[in-house]
C-alpha positions as a printed Julia matrix, in Angstrom:
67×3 Matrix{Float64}:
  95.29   75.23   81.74
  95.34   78.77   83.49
  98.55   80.86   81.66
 100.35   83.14   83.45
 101.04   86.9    82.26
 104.62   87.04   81.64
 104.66   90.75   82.19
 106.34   91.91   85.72
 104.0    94.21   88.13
 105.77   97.59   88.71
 105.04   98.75   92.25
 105.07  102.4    92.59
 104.73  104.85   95.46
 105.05  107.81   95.89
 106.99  110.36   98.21
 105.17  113.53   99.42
 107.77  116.21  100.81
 107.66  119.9   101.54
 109.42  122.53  100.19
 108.76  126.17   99.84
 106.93  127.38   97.51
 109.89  129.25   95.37
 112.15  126.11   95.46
 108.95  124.52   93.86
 108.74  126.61   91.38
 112.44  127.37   90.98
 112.55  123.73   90.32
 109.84  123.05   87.87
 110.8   126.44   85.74
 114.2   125.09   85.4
 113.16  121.22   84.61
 110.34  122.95   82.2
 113.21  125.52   80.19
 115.64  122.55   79.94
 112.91  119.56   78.9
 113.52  117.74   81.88
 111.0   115.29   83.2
 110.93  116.62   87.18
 109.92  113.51   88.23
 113.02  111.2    87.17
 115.21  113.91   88.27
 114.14  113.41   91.71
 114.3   109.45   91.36
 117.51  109.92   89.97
 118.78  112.13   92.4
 117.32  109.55   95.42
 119.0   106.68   93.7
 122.3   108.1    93.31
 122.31  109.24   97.1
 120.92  105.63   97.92
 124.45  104.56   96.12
 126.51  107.1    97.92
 125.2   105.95  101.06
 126.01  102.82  100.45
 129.84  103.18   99.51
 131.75  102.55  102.71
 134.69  104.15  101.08
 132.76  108.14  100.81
 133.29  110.27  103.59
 129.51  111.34  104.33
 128.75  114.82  105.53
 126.07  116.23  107.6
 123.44  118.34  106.22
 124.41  121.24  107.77
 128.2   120.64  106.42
 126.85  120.29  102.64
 127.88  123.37  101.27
């Protein structure tokens, strides 16, 4: 009898996007001076807008109107 792993695969992929260079580093220099793992920031940040999106009741903007 064959036994199955229990454990659940975790898919990942990844997102490439560009940015200049100074927002790049902007970015990592703050994440680095506060101990912030960059990477779940930006999950975090994608998830929450995900949410937003999805809540009929918020009033979404355009980029250009973001201020």
């Amino acid at each position: 009898m064959i036994e199955k792993k229990a454990k659940e695969k975790i898919l990942t992929s990844t997102i490439q996007i560009r940015v200049p260079i100074e927002l790049r580093e902007q970015f990592n220099a703050i994440c680095k001076a506060k101990a912030i793992n960059s990477s779940e920031l930006i999950r975090q940040l994608i998830t929450k807008w995900i949410i937003e999106q999805l809540d009929k009741t918020i009033e979404h903007n355009r980029i250009n109107d973001i201020k």
